[in-house]
C-alpha positions as CSV (number, residue, x, y, z in Angstrom):
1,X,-31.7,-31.4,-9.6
2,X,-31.5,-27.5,-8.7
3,X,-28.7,-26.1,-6.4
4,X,-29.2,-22.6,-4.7
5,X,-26.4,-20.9,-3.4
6,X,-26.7,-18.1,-0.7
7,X,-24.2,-15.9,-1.3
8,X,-23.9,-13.2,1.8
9,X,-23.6,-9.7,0.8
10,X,-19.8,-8.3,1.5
11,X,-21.0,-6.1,4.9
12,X,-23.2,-9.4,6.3
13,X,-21.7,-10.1,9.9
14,X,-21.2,-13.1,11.4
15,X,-24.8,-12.9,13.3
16,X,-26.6,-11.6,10.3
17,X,-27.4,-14.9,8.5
18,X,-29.6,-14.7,6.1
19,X,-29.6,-10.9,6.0
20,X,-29.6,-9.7,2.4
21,X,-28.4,-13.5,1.4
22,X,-28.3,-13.5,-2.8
23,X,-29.5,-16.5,-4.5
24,X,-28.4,-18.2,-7.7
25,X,-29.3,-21.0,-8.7
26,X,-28.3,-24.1,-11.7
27,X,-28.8,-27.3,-12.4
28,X,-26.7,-30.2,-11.3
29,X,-27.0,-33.8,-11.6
30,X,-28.1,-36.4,-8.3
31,X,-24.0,-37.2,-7.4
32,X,-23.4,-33.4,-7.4
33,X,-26.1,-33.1,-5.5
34,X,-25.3,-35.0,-3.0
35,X,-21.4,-32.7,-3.0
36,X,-24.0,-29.9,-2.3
37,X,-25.9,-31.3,0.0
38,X,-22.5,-32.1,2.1
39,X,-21.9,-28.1,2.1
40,X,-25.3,-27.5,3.6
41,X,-27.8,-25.3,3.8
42,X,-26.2,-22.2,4.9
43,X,-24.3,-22.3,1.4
44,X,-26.0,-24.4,-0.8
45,X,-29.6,-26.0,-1.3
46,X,-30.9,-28.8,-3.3
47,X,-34.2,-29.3,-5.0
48,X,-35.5,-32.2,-6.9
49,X,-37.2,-30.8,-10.5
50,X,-39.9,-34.3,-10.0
51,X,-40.2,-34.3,-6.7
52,X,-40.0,-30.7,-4.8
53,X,-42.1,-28.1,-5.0
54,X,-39.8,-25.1,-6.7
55,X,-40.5,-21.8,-4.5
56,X,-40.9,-18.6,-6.1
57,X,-37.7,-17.4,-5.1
58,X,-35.9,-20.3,-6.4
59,X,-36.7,-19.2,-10.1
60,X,-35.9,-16.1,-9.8
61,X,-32.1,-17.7,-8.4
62,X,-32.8,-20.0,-11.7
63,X,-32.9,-17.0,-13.3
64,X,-30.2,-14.9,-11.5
65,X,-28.0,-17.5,-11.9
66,X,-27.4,-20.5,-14.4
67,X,-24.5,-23.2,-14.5
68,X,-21.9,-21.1,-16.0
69,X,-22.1,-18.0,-13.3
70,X,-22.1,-21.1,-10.6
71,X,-19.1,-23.0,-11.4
72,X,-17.1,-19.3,-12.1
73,X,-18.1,-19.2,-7.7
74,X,-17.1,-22.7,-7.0
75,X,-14.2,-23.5,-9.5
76,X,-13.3,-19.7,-9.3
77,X,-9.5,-20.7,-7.0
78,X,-8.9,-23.7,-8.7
79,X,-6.1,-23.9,-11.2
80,X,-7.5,-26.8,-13.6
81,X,-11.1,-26.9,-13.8
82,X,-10.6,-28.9,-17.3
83,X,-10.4,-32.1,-15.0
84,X,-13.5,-33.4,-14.1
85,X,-13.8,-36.8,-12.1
86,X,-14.7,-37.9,-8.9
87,X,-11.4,-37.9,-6.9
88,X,-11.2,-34.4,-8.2
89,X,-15.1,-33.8,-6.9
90,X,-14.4,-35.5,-3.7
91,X,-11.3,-33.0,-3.4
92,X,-13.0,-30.0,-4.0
93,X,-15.8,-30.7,-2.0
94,X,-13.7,-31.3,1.0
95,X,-11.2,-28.4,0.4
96,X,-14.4,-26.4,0.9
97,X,-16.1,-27.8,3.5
98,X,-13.8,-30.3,5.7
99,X,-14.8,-33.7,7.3
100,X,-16.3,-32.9,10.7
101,X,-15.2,-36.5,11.5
């Protein structure tokens, strides 16, 4: 699976969007996909290497970006990124984007 992030540039207001939105982009497997997915689209976007078509902008995030620069944005706050199950996933994922329900 591929995972795009937008990252908005530092001036973006609240009503500029997708404005000058940087893309990076790594690979993650189908139940981190699914964590990205739950953020949605206005962070993070999920492609399927088999499946999707891969947009020409979504290489060049591929490109821009890579596993490494993505977990320093995700796991950047957290004080033990050496723990890695799902509790910990499940966490994370809500500490960044809370349950609506």
């Amino acid at each position: 699976w591929i995972t795009i992030l937008s990252i908005p540039p530092p001036y973006a207001s609240s009503t500029d969007h997708h404005h000058d939105t940087f893309l990076l982009g790594g690979l993650c497997c189908l139940e981190c996909s699914g964590a990205h997915r739950r953020l949605g689209t206005h962070i993070s976007f999920v492609r399927s290497i088999e499946l999707d078509s891969i947009k020409e902008n979504e290489v060049h995030a591929l490109e821009c970006g890579g596993n490494e620069r993505i977990n320093r944005i995700f796991e950047g706050n957290l004080l033990d990124t050496t723990v890695s199950n799902d509790s910990v996933k499940v966490s994370f994922s809500r500490e960044v984007k809370p349950d609506k329900s």
